[in-house]
C-alpha positions, -999 to 999 in steps of 0.1 A, spaced: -677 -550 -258 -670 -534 -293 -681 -505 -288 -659 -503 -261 -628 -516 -279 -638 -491 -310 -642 -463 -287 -610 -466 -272 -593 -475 -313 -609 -438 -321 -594 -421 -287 -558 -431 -304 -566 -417 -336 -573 -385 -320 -547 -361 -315 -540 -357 -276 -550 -320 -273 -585 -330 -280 -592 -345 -248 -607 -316 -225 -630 -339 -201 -620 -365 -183 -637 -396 -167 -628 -402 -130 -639 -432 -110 -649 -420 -75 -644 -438 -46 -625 -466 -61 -612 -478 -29 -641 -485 -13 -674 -503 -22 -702 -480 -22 -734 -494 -7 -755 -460 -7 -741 -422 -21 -756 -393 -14 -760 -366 -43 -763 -326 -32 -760 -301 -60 -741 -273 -38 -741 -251 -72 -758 -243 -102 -787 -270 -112 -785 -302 -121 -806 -329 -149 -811 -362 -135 -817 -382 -160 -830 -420 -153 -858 -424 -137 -876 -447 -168 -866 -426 -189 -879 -392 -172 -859 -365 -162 -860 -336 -142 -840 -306 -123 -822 -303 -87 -812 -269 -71 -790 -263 -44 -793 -278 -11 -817 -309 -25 -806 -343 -23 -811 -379 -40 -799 -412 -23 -785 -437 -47 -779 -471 -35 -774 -508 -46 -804 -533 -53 -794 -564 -63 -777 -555 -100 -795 -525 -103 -798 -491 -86 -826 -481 -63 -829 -442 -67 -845 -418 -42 -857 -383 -48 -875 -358 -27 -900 -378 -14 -907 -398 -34 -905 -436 -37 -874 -452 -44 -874 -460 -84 -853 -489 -99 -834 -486 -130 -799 -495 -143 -780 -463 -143 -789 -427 -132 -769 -395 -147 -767 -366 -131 -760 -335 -160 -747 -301 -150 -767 -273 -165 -752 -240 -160 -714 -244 -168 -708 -233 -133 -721 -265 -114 -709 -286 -83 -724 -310 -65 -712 -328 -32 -712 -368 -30 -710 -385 3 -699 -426 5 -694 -444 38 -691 -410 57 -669 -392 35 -685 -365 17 -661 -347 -12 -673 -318 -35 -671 -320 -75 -678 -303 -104 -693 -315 -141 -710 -344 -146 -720 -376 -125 -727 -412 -141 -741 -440 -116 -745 -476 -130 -732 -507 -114 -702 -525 -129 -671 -543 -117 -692 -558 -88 -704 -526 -71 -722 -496 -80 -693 -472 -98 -693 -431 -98 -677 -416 -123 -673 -384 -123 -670 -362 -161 -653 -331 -156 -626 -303 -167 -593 -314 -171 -582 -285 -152 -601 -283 -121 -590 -323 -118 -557 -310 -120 -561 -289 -94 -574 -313 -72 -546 -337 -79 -522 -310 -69 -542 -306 -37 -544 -343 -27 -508 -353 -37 -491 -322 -27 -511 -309 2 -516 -271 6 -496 -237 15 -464 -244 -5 -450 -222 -28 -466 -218 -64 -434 -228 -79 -440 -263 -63 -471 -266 -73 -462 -255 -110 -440 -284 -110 -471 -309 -96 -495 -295 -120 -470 -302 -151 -466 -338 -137 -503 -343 -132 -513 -334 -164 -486 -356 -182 -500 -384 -165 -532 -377 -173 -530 -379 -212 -501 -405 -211 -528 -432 -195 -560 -409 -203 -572 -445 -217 -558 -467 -185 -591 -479 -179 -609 -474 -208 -626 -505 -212 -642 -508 -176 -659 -470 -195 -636 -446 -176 -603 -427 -177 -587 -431 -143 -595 -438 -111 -591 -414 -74 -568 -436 -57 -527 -439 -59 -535 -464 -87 -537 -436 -107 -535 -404 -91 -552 -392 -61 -580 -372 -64 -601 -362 -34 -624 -339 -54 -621 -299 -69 -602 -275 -43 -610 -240 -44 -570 -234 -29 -559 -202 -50 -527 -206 -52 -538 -244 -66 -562 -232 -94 -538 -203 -104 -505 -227 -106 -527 -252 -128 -539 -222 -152 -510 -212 -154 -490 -239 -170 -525 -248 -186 -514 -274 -218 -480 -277 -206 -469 -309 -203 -431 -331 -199 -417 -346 -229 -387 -371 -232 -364 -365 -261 -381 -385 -287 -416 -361 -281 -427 -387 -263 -447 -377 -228 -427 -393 -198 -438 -412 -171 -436 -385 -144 -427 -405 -112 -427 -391 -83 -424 -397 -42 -422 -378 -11 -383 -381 -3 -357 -397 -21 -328 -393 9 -301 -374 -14 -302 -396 -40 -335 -405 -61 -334 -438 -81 -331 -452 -112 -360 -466 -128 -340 -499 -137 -344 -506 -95 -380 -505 -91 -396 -513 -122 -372 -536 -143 -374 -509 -172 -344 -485 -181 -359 -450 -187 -333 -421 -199 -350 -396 -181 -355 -414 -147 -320 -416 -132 -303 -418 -104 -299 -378 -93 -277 -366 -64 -302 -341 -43 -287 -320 -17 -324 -302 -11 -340 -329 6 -318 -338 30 -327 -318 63 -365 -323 56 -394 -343 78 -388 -380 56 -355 -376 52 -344 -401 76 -361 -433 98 -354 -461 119 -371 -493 125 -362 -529 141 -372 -565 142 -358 -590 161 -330 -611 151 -351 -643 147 -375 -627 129 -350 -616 103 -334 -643 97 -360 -667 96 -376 -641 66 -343 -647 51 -340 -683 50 -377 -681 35 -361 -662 8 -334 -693 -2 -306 -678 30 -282 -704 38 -255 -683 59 -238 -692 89 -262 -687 121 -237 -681 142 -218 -656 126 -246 -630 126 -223 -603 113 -229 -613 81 -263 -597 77 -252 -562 81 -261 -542 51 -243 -504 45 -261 -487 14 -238 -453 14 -254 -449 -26 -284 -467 -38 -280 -502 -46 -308 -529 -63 -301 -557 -40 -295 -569 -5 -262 -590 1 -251 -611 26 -223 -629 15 -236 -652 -18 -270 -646 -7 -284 -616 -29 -325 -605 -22 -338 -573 -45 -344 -546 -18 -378 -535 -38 -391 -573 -23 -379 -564 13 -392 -527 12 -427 -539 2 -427 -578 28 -418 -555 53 -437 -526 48 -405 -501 51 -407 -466 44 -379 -470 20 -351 -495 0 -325 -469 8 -316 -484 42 -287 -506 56 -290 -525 87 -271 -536 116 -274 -566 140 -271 -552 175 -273 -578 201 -311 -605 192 -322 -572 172 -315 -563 138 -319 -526 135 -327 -506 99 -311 -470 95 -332 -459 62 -335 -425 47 -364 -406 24 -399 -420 18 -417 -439 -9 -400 -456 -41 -374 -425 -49 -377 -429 -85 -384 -396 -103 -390 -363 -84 -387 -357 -50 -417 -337 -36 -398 -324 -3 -366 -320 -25 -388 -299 -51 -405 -282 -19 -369 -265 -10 -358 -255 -46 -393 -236 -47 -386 -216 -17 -351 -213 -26 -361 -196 -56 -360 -220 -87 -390 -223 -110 -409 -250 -120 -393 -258 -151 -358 -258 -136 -372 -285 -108 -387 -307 -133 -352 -303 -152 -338 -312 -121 -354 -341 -113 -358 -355 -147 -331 -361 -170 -330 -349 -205 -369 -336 -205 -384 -305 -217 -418 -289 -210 -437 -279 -240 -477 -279 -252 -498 -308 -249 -507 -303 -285 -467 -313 -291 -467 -346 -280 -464 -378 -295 -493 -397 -288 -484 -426 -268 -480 -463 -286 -498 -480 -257 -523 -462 -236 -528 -490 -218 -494 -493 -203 -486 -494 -167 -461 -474 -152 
C-alpha cells in the first residue's frame, strides 16, 4: 500500500514528457477465467514459473488461468505450475503477442503482466505510448476516414492519456480498454492510423492556463454540441456549446423512439410529477437549442437523468404525445459535449486540418508539445 501511494507521489513529481510506456488493463470488462498467450512476433521471457524463466517463439502458446487466488500456468507440455503472477517480457524491441479471453482473441505489442487482483485474474499490458494511440484511434474512430480525422483523434487520445496517465494507479495500472477510459482493442497495423499518430507524435491540447483539457468527445452532437455545465455539473471554458453545420446530414444525426403514454407518465410521477392527467398536452417538450432540463409546466426533470433511465440515444430530443403514445424526435448520438466525431469526419473531407477541427470543436485551446504542459493538480480526477 505505500509503495503504491509513493509510486504514484513520484509519477507527479515527474515532468509529463517522461512517461513513454503505458500500463493498460486488458479485458476489463469481462472476468477472465482462462487467457491464452501466443507470441505472433519476435520472442518472448516468461518469467514466473518459481522463479525460473525461459523463452517462447512464434506460434507457441501458454494457458493462464485462475486457481483459487493464484494462477495455474501451462507451458508446452508440461504440467500446470502454480504461482502468484507470471510476466511475459518482450525481447527483441519488435515483439507482439496475441491474447485470447472468452473467445476474443486481440494482438499486442510490449510487455504482459498476469497476477490476480480486484477479484479476478488482471492483464495488463506495458507498451509504447504510441502504438496505444494508434489503437485507440482504431477502436474509437473506426477505419478508412481521412488522416486529417484521425490527426484530430490521435491529439485527443494522447491528451487523455497523460491528463489521467495515473487514473488507476493504485489498483498498479494506468488505464483500462473499455469506455471507462478509452477503448482499446489492441495495436492496428492500419497505415493511415500509425502514420496520423506519428505524425502529431507529442502533440497534445492545452486550455489557456497550459493546462491539458479534458478532450470530450461523442459520435454526433445534432448541430449543436453541449456545454459541459449540462452533463457533468462542471463549467469548462473550452467545452461549450458550438453551433455545427457539418454534422447535420450524417448517419446519427437524427432518431425516433416511443413509449406508451402510461408508461411515460407513470416514469414521471416516479420523478415527483403532479400535472393534470387529463390534459396530456402538457408533456410535450420542443428543444429547438439545447436545454438542461425537461419541463412540463412546474415540473422540471434534468434531461441527462432521462437520456440515461431511458437508455436514449441522446438529451437533444423533444417529444410529443400523439394519441396513448408519447413519441421522442431526438437528434445526434452520445452526450454531445466536446467534439463531434461525424461533425469532425466532414470538415476532414472538406479539407480542414486537424488543428482547425480541434479549434473548432474546442473553445479557446491550442495544440502544442506534451513536454509544454502543466502537469495536472489531480491525476486522479474523473472526467
Amino acid at each position: 500500500m505505500y509503495r503504491l501511494i509513493i509510486t504514484g507521489f513520484l509519477f507527479l513529481l515527474l515532468p509529463l514528457s517522461s512517461f513513454g510506456q503505458v500500463r493498460i488493463r486488458l479485458f476489463s470488462a469481462h472476468d477472465p477465467g482462462t487467457a491464452v498467450f501466443s507470441v505472433t512476433g519476435g520472442i518472448y521471457e516468461v518469467n514466473g514459473f518459481n522463479g525460473n524463466t525461459f523463452e517462447i517463439s512464434p506460434g507457441e502458446i501458454i494457458l493462464i488461468s485462475k486457481f483459487n487466488d493464484r494462477l495455474a500456468v501451462k507451458a508446452r507440455n508440461e504440467k500446470a505450475v502454480i504461482c502468484d503472477s507470471v510476466f511475459f517480457l518482450q525481447k527483441t524491441g519488435n515483439d507482439s503477442f496475441t491474447l485470447r479471453v472468452n473467445g476474443i482473441r486481440q494482438l499486442y505489442s510490449g510487455d504482459l503482466q498476469c497476477f490476480r487482483g480486484l477479484g479476478t485474474m488482471l492483464l495488463i499490458n506495458v507498451c509504447e505510448i504510441d502504438p496505444y494511440i494508434s489503437g485507440v484511434v482504431r477502436a474509437e474512430g473506426g477505419s478508412g476516414k481521412n488522416i486529417e480525422y484521425f490527426k484530430t483523434q490521435a491529439v485527443i487520445a494522447r491528451t487523455y492519456i497523460y491528463k489521467y496517465y495515473d487514473k488507476h494507479i493504485t489498483d498498479r495500472f494506468n488505464l483500462c480498454d473499455n469506455t471507462h477510459c478509452q477503448a482499446f482493442n489492441g495495436v492496428t497495423n492500419d497505415t493511415i492510423i500509425v502514420r496520423a499518430a506519428l505524425e502529431t507524435k507529442g502533440q497534445v491540447i492545452l486550455g489557456p492556463d497550459s493546462a491539458l483539457i479534458i478532450s470530450a468527445f461523442h459520435s454526433n452532437c445534432g448541430g449543436e454540441t453541449s456545454p459541459s455545465e449540462n452533463v457533468w455539473l462542471t463549467n469548462q471554458t473550452y467545452l461549450k456549446k458550438v453551433t455545427d453545420p457539418f454534422c447535420t446530414a450524417s448517419r446519427n444525426a437524427k432518431w425516433q423512439t416511443a413509449i406508451s403514454l402510461e408508461e411515460w407518465t407513470d416514469y414521471l410521477k416516479s420523478a415527483g410529477y403532479s400535472g393534470d392527467e387529463g390534459n396530456s398536452s402538457l408533456l410535450n417538450f420542443s428543444q429547438k437549442t439545447r436545454l438542461k432540463d425537461y419541463k412540463a409546466g412546474d415540473f422540471t426533470m434534468p434531461l441527462n437523468q432521462i437520456r440515461t433511465d431511458l437508455k436514449l440515444r441522446s438529451t437533444f430530443f423533444s417529444l410529443s404525445v400523439a394519441a396513448d403514445s408519447v413519441v421522442f424526435n431526438g437528434r445526434g448520438y452520445g452526450h454531445g459535449v466536446g467534439l463531434c466525431q461525424e461533425g469532425a469526419m466532414v470538415m476532414a473531407m472538406k479539407g480542414f486540418d486537424y488543428k482547425q477541427i480541434i479549434g473548432f470543436y474546442y473553445t479557446g485551446v491550442f495544440i502544442a508539445d506534451i513536454k509544454d504542459a502543466k502537469a495536472p493538480e489531480d491525476p486522479l480526477a474523473l472526467p
